[in-house]
TORKOL-4160 file (C-alpha; in steps of 0.2 Angstrom, whole numbers, padded with zeros to 4 digits, m for minus):
319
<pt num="1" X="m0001" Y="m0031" Z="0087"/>
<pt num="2" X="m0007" Y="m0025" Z="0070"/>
<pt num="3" X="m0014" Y="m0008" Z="0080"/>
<pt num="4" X="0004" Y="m0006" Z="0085"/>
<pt num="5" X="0010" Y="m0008" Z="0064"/>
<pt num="6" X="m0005" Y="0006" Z="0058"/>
<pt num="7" X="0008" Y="0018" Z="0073"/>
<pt num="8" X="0023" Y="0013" Z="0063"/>
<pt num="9" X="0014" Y="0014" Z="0046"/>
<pt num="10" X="0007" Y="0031" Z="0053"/>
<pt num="11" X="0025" Y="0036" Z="0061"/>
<pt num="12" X="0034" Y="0029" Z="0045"/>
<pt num="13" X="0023" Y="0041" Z="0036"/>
<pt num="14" X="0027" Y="0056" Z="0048"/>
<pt num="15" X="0047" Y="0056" Z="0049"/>
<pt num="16" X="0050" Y="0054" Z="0030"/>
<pt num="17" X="0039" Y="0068" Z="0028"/>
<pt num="18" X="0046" Y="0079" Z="0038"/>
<pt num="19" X="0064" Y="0074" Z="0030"/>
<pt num="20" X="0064" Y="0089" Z="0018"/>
<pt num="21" X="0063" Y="0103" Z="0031"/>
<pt num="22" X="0077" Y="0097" Z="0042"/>
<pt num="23" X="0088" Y="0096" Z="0026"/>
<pt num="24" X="0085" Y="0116" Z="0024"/>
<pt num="25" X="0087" Y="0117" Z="0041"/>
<pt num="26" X="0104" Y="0110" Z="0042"/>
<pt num="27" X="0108" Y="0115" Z="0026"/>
<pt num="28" X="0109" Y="0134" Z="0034"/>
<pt num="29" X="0127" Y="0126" Z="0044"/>
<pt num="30" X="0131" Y="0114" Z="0032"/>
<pt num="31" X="0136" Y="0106" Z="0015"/>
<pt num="32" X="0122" Y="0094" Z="0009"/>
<pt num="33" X="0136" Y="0081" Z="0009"/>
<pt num="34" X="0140" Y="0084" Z="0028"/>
<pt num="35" X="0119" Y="0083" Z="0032"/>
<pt num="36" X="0120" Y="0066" Z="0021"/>
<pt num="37" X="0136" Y="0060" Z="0030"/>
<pt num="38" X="0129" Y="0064" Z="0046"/>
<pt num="39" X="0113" Y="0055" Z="0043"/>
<pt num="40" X="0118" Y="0038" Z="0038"/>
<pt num="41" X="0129" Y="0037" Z="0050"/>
<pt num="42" X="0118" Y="0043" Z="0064"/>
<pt num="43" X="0104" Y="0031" Z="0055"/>
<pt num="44" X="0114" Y="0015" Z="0054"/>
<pt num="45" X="0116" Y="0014" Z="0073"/>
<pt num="46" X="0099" Y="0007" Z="0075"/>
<pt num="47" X="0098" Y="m0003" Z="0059"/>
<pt num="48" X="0112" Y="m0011" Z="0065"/>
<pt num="49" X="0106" Y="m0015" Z="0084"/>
<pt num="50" X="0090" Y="m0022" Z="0077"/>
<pt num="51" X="0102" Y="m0035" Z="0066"/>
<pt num="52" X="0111" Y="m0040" Z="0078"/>
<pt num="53" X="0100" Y="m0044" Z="0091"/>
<pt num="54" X="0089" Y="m0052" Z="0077"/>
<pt num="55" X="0103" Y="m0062" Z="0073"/>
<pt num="56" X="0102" Y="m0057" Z="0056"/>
<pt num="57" X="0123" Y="m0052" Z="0052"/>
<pt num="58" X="0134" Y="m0067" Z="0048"/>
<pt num="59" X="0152" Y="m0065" Z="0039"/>
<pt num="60" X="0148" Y="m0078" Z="0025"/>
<pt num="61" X="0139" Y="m0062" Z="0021"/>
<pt num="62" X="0153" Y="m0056" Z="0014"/>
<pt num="63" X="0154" Y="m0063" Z="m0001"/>
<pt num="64" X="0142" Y="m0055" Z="m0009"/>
<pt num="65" X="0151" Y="m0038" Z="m0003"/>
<pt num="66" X="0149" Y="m0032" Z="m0021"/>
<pt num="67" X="0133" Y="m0031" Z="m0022"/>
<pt num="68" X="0131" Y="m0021" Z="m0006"/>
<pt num="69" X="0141" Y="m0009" Z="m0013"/>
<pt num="70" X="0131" Y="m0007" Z="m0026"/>
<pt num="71" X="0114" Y="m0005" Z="m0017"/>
<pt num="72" X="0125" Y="0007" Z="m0004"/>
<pt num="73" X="0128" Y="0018" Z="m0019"/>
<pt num="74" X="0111" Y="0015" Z="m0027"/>
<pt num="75" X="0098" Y="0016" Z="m0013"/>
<pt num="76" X="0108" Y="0027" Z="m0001"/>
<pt num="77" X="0122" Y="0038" Z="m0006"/>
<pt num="78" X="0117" Y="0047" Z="m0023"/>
<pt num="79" X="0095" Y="0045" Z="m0017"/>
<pt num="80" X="0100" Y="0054" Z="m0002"/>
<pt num="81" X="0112" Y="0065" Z="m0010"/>
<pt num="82" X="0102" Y="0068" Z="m0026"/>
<pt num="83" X="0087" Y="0074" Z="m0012"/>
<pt num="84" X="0096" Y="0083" Z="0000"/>
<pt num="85" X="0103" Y="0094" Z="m0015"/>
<pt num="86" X="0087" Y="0095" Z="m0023"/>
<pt num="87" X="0078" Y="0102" Z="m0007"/>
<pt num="88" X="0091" Y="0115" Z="m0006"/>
<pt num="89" X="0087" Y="0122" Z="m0021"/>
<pt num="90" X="0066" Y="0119" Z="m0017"/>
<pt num="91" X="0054" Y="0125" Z="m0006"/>
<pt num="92" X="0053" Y="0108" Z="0007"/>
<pt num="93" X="0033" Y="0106" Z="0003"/>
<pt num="94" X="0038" Y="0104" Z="m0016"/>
<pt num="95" X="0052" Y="0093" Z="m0013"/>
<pt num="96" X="0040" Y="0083" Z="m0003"/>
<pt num="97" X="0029" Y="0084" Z="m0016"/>
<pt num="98" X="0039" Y="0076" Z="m0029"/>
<pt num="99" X="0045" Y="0063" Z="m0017"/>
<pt num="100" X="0029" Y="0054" Z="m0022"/>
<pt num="101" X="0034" Y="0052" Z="m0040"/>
<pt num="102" X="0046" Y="0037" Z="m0034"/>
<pt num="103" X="0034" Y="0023" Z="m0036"/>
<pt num="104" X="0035" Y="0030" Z="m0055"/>
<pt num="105" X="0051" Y="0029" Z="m0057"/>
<pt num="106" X="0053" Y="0012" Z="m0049"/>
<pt num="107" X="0040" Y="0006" Z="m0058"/>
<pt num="108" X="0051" Y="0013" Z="m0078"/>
<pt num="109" X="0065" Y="0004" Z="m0069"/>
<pt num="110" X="0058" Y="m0010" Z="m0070"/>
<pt num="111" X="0052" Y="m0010" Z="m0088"/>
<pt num="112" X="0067" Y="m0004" Z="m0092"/>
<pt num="113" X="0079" Y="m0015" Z="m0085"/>
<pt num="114" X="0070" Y="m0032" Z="m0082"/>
<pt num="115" X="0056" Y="m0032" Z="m0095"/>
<pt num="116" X="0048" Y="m0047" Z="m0087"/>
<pt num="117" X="0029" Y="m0039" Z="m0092"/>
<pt num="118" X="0024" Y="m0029" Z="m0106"/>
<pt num="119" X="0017" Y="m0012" Z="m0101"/>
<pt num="120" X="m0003" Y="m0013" Z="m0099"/>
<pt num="121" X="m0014" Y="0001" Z="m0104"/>
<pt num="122" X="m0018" Y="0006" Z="m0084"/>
<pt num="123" X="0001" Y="0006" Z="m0079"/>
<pt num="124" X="0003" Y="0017" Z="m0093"/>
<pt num="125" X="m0010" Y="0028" Z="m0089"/>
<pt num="126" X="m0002" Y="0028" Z="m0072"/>
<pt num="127" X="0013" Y="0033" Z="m0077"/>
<pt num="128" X="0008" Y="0046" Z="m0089"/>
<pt num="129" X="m0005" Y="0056" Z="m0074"/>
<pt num="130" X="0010" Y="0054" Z="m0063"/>
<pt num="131" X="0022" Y="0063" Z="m0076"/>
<pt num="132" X="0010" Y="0076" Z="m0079"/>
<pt num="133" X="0010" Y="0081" Z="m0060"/>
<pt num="134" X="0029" Y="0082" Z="m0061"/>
<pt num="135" X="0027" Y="0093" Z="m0077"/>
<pt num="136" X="0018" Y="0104" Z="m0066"/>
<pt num="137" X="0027" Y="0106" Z="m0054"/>
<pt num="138" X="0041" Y="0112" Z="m0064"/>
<pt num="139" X="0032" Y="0122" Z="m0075"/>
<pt num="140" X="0044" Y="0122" Z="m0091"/>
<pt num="141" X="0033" Y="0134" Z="m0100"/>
<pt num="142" X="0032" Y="0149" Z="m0088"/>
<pt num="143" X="0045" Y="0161" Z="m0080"/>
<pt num="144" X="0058" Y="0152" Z="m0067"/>
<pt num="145" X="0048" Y="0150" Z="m0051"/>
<pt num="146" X="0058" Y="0136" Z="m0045"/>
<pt num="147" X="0077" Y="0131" Z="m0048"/>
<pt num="148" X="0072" Y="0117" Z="m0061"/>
<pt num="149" X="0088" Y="0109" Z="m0055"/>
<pt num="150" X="0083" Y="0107" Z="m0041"/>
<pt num="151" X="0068" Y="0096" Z="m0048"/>
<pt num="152" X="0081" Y="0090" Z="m0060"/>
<pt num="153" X="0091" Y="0082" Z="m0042"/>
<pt num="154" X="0075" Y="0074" Z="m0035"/>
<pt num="155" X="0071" Y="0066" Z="m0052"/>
<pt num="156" X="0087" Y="0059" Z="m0052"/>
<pt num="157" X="0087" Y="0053" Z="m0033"/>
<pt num="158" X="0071" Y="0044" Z="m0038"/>
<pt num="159" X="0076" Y="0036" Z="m0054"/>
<pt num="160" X="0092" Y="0029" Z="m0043"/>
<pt num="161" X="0080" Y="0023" Z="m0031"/>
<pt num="162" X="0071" Y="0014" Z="m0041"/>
<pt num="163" X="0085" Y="0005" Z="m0051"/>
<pt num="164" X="0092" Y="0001" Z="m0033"/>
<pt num="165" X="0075" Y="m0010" Z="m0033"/>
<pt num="166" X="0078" Y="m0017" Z="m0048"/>
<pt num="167" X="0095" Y="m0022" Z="m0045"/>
<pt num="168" X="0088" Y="m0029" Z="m0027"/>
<pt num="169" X="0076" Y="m0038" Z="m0037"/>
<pt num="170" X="0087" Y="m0046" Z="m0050"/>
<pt num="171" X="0104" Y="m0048" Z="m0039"/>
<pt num="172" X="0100" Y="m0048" Z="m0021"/>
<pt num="173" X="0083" Y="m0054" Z="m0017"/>
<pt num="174" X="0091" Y="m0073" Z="m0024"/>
<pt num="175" X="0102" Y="m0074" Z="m0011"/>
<pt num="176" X="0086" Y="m0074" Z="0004"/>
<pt num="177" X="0098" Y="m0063" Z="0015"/>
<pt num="178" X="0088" Y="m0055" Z="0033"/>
<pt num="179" X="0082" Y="m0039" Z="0029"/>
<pt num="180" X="0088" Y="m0031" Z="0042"/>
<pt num="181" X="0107" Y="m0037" Z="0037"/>
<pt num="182" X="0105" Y="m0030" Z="0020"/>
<pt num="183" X="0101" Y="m0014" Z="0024"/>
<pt num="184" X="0113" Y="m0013" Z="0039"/>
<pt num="185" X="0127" Y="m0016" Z="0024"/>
<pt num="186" X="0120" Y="m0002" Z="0013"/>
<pt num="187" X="0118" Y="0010" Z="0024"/>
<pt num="188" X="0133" Y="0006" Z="0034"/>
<pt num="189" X="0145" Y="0006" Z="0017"/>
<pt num="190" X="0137" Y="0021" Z="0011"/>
<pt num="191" X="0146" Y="0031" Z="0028"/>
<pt num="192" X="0159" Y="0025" Z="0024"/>
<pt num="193" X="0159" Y="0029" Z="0006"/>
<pt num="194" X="0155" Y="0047" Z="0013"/>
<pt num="195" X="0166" Y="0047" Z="0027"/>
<pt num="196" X="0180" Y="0045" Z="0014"/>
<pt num="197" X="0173" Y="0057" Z="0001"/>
<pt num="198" X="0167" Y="0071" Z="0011"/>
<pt num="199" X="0174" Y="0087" Z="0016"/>
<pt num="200" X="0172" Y="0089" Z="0035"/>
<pt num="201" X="0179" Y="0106" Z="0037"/>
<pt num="202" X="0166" Y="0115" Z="0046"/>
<pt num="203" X="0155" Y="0101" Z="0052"/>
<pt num="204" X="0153" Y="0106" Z="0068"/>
<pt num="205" X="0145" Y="0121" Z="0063"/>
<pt num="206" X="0127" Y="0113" Z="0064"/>
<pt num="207" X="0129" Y="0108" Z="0081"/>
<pt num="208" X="0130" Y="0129" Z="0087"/>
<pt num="209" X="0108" Y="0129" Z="0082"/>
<pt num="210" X="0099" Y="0117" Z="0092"/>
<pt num="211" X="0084" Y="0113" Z="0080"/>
<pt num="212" X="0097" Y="0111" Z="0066"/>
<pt num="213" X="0107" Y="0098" Z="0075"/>
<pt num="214" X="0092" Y="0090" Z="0083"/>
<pt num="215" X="0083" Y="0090" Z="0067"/>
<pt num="216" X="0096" Y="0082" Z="0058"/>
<pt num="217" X="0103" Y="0067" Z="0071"/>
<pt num="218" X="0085" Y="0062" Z="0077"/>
<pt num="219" X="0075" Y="0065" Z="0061"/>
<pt num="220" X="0086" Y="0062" Z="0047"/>
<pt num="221" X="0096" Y="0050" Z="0056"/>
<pt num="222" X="0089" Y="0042" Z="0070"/>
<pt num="223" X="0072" Y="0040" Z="0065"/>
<pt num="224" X="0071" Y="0046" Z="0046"/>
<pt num="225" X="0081" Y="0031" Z="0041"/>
<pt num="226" X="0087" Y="0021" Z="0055"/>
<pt num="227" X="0068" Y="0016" Z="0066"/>
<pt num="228" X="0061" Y="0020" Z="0048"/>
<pt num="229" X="0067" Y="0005" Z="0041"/>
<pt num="230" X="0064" Y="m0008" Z="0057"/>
<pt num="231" X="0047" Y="0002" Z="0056"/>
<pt num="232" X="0046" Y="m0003" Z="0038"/>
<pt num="233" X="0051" Y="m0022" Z="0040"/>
<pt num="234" X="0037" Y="m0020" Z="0055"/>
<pt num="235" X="0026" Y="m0017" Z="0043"/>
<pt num="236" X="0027" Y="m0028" Z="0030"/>
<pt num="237" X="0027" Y="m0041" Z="0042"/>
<pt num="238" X="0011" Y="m0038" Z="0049"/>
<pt num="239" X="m0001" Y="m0030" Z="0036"/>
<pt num="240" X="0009" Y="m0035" Z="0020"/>
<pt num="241" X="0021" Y="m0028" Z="0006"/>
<pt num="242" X="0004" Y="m0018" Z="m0001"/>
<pt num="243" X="0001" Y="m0008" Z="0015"/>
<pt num="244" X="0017" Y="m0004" Z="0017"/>
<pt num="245" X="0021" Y="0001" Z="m0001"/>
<pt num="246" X="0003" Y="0013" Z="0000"/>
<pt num="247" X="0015" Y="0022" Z="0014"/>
<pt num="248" X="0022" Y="0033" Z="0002"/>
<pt num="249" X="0007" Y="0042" Z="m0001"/>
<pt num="250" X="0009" Y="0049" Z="0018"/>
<pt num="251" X="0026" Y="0058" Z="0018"/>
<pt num="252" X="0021" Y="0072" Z="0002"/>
<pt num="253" X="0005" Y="0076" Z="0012"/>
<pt num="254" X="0015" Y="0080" Z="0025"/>
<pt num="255" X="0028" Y="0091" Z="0018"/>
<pt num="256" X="0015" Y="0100" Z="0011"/>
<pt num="257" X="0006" Y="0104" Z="0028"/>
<pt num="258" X="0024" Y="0107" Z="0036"/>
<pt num="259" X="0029" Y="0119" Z="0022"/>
<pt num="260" X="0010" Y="0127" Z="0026"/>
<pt num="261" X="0015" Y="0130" Z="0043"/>
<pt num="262" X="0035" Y="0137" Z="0040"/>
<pt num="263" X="0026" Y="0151" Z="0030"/>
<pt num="264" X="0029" Y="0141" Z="0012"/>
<pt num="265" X="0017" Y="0149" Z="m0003"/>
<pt num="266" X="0007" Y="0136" Z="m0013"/>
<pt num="267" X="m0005" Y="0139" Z="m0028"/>
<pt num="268" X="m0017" Y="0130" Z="m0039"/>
<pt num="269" X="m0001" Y="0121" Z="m0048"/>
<pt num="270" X="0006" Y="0115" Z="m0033"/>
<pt num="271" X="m0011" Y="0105" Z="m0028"/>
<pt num="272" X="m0016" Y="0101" Z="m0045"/>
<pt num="273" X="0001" Y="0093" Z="m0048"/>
<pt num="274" X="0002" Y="0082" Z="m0027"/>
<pt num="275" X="m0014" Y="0076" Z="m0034"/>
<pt num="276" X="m0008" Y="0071" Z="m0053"/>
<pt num="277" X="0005" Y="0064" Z="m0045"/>
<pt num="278" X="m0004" Y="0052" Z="m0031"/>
<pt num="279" X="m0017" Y="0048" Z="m0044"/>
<pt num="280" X="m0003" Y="0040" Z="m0055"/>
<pt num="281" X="0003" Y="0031" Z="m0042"/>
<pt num="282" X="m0011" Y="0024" Z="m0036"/>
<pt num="283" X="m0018" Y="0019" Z="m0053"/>
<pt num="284" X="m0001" Y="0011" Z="m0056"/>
<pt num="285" X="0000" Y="0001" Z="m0041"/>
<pt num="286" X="m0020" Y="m0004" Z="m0043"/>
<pt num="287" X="m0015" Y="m0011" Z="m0062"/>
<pt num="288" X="0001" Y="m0018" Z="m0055"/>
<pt num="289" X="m0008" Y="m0027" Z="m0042"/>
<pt num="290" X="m0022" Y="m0031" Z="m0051"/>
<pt num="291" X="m0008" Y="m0038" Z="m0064"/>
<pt num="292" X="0001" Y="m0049" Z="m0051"/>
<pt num="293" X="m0016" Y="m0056" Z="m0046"/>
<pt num="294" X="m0022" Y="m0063" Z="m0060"/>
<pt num="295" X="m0005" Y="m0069" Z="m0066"/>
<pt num="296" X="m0003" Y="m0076" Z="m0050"/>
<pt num="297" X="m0024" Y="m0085" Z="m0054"/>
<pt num="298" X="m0020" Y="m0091" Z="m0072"/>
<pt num="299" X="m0002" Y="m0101" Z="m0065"/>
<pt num="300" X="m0014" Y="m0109" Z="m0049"/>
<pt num="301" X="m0024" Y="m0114" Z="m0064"/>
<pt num="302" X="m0012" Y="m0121" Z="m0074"/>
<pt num="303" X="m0002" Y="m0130" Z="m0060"/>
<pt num="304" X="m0021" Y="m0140" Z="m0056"/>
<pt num="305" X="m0025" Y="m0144" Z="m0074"/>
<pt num="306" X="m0009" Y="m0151" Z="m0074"/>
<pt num="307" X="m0012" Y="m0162" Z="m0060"/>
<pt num="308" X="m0028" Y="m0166" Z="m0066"/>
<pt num="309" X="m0021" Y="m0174" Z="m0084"/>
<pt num="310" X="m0002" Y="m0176" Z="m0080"/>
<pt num="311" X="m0001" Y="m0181" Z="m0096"/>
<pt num="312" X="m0007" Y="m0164" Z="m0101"/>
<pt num="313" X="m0021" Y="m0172" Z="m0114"/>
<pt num="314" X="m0033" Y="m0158" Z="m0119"/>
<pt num="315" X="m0051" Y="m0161" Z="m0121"/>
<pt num="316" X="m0063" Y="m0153" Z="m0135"/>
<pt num="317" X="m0079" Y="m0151" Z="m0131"/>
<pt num="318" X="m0093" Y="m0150" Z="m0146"/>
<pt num="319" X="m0110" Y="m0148" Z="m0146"/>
C-alpha cells in the first residue's frame, strides 16, 4: 500500500506541475475566468464521488455553510483565479516557479493571523531565503522582463491560500468534518460562485483545439484538482501530513522542465531564484517541524511529572 501512496505522492507532484501550461494553453480560446470555471466544475466531479461513496456528506453539514463559503472563496476561487491570471501574463516554468513560494505565504498567515508562536530565528531565515528567490524572479531593479503583475497575481493567489489555511485551522478544523466533504463544499460552491459571475459568451471556443480542451478538463479539472485531492487525502493517510506537505517541492521542478521542453528561455536568475525559494521552504518546514517536536517533548514532559506529583510539589536538589 504505501508503494502505491509514493505513485500518488509522485502523480500529485506531476499534475500540479503541469497546471500552468494548460492554463496558457486554454487561455489561447479563453477568459481566465472560463478556464477557472471550467476546471472546478470539471474537478468536483471526482471529489464528489469519492465523498459519497466514503460516506463522508451529511446535511447537518449545512450548518456551518458559512464557513464553506469562505474556504470556497479563499482556497478555490481567488487561488485559482489569482494563478490562472498570473500564468497569463508568465512564462508557465516561472509561474511554476513561484508556485513553491506557498508554504511561505502560509506559514506569514499564520503568524499573522493566529500568533500562537513567536517567530524563531530558522523560520525567519526561511522566510527571508524564500523571499529572496521571489525578489529574483521578479527583478525590480532591471528593465521589464516579465509582466511584474503577473508575479504581483500569483503572490496574491498564494497569500489567499495560505489565509484559507489559517481560517481552516481556526474555524473548520474544530468541527472534525470528513475531508473529503470539506472540500466537495468548497470546490463545489466556488462553480457555483463562478457559474454566476462568469461571462460564458465564447466558451465553447476551447473545445475547437483538442490539446486545449483536453489539457483543461482532464489536467486542470479532472486530475489537477479533482484525483489531486483524493490523491492527497491518500497520502497523508499513509505516509503522514510531512510527506505529503514535502509534495510541494515537485510541481515547480516540473514546470520548469515542461517550460524547457515548449521552447521557454531560462537564465541564471531563473535557477538561482527555484533554488532560493525551495531552500526557504524547506528550512522553514525543518524549523517548524523541529518546533512542533519539541513542543510536543516538553508537554509529554510535563503531563508525566504531573502524574508523578499530582500535587505538583517541586524538589530542590543541593549538593
Amino acid at each position: 500500500m504505501k508503494k502505491l501512496a509514493y505513485l500518488a505522492f509522485l502523480f500529485l507532484g506531476i499534475v500540479w506541475g503541469t497546471n500552468f501550461i494548460f492554463v496558457q494553453w486554454a487561455a489561447a480560446y479563453i477568459t481566465t475566468g472560463q478556464i477557472v470555471l471550467l476546471r472546478a466544475l470539471f474537478g468536483v466531479v471526482p471529489v464528489f464521488l469519492y465523498a459519497l461513496l466514503s460516506g463522508a456528506l451529511s446535511f447537518s453539514h449545512l450548518r456551518h455553510l458559512h464557513h464553506f463559503v469562505v474556504m470556497s472563496l479563499l482556497a478555490t476561487t481567488v487561488y485559482y483565479l489569482a494563478f490562472a491570471r498570473g500564468t497569463v501574463l508568465l512564462p508557465s516554468s516561472v509561474a511554476g516557479m513561484l508556485s513553491g513560494a506557498i508554504a511561505l505565504f502560509t506559514f506569514i498567515s499564520a503568524w499573522l493571523f493566529l500568533r500562537e508562536e513567536p517567530l524563531n530565528r530558522k523560520q525567519g531565515l526561511g522566510v527571508i531565503i524564500g523571499f529572496l528567490g521571489v525578489l529574483t524572479i521578479a527583478r525590480p531593479w532591471t528593465a521589464t522582463i516579465f509582466d511584474i503583475s503577473g508575479v504581483l497575481y500569483m503572490i496574491a493567489g498564494s497569500f489567499s491560500v495560505g489565509v484559507s489555511f489559517v481560517y481552516a485551522k481556526k474555524f473548520v478544523a474544530p468541527l472534525k468534518l470528513p475531508t473529503a466533504a470539506l472540500t466537495t463544499y468548497q470546490i463545489g460552491i466556488a462553480a457555483i460562485t463562478l457559474a454566476v459571475l462568469t461571462d460564458t459568451a465564447g466558451i465553447r471556443a476551447v473545445f475547437s483545439d483538442n490539446r486545449a480542451w483536453i489539457g483543461l478538463v482532464f489536467g486542470l479539472g479532472l486530475c489537477g484538482t479533482g484525483l489531486a485531492y483524493v490523491a492527497y487525502y491518500f497520502i497523508v493517510e499513509k505516509l503522514g501530513a510531512v510527506t505529503a506537505a514535502s509534495v510541494t517541492y515537485l510541481p515547480p521542478l516540473v514546470a520548469i522542465m515542461i517550460g524547457l521542453l515548449v521552447g521557454e528561455q531560462l537564465d541564471g536568475f531563473d535557477i538561482a531564484a527555484i533554488v532560493l525559494i525551495l531552500t526557504g521552504v524547506a528550512v522553514l518546514q525543518l524549523a517548524t517541524l523541529r518546533h512542533k517536536t519539541v513542543a510536543s517533548r516538553n508537554k509529554r514532559d510535563t503531563v508525566q511529572v504531573n502524574i508523578d506529583d499530582p500535587k505538583g510539589k517541586s524538589c530542590t536538589a543541593t549538593g
